[in-house]
C-alpha positions as CSV (number, residue, x, y, z in Angstrom):
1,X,7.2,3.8,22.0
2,X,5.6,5.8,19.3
3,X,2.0,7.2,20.0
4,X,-0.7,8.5,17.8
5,X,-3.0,11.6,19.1
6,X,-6.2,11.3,18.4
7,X,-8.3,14.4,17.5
8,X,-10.0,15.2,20.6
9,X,-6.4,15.9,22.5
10,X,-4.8,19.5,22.2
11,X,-2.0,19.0,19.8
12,X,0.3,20.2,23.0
13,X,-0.1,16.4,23.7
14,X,2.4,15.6,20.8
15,X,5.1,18.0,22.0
16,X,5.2,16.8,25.3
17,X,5.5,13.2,25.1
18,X,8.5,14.5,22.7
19,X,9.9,16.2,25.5
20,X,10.2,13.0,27.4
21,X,11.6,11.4,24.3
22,X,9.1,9.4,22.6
23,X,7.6,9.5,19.2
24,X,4.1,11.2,18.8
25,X,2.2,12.5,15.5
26,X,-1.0,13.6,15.4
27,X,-4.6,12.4,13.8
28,X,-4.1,16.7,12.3
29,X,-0.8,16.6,11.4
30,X,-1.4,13.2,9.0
31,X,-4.7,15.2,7.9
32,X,-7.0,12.0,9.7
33,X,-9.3,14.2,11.3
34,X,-12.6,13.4,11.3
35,X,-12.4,10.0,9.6
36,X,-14.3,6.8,11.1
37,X,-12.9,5.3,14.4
38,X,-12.2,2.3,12.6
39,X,-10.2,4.1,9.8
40,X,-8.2,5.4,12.7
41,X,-8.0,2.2,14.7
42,X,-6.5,0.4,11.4
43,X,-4.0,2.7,10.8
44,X,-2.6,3.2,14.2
45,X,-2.4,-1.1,14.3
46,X,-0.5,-1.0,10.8
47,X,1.6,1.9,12.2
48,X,2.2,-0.3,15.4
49,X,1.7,3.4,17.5
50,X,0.0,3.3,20.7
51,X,-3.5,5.6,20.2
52,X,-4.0,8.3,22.9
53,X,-8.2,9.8,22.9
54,X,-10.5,10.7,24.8
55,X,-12.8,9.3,22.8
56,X,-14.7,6.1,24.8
57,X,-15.8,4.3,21.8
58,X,-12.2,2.9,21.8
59,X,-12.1,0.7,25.2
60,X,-14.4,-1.2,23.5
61,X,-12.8,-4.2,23.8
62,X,-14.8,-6.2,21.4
63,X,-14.3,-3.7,18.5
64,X,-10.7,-3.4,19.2
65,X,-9.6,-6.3,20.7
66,X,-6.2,-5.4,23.0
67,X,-4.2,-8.5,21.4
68,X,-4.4,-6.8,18.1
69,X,-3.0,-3.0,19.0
70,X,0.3,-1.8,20.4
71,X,-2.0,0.1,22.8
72,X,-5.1,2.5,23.3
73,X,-4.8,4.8,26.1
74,X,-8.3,6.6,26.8
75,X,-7.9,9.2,28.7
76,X,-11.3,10.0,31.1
77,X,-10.9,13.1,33.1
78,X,-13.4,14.1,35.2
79,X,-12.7,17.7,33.5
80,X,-11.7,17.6,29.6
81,X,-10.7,21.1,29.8
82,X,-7.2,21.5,27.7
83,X,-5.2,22.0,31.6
84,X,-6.4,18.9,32.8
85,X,-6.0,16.4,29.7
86,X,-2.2,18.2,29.3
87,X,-1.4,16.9,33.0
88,X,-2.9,13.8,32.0
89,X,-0.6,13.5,29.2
């Protein structure tokens, strides 16, 4: 599996799921930050990476229909504090 963090995830998200042996970049690292969700959502589908966020625009179903992504994981802590969303992670 290959995963995409969004923005709004500490970067420590990355290096853990490469801990566990799976693929992760970053929305920084590809210098993506701050572009539209859609921009985003396109080029994590052409990428075929699962997108980790927090943000809740994406589980919008009708915008980004499941059938068409490898996956979108949004994350929706009680807490969005960097300790909590890293245990999430």
């Amino acid at each position: 599996m290959t995963f995409k963090i969004d923005e709004n995830l500490p970067w420590e998200a990355a290096s853990i799921l490469q801990q566990h042996g799976f693929e992760a970049d970053t929305v920084w690292g590809e210098s993506l930050s701050g572009v539209r969700d859609q921009v985003l959502a396109n080029r994590v589908r052409r990428e075929h990476k699962i997108l980790i966020t927090l943000d809740l625009d994406f589980s919008n179903i009708h915008a980004y229909p499941p059938a068409e992504y490898s996956g979108i994981i949004v994350l929706r802590p009680r807490v969005q504090d960097k300790a909590t969303v890293l245990r999430f992670v």
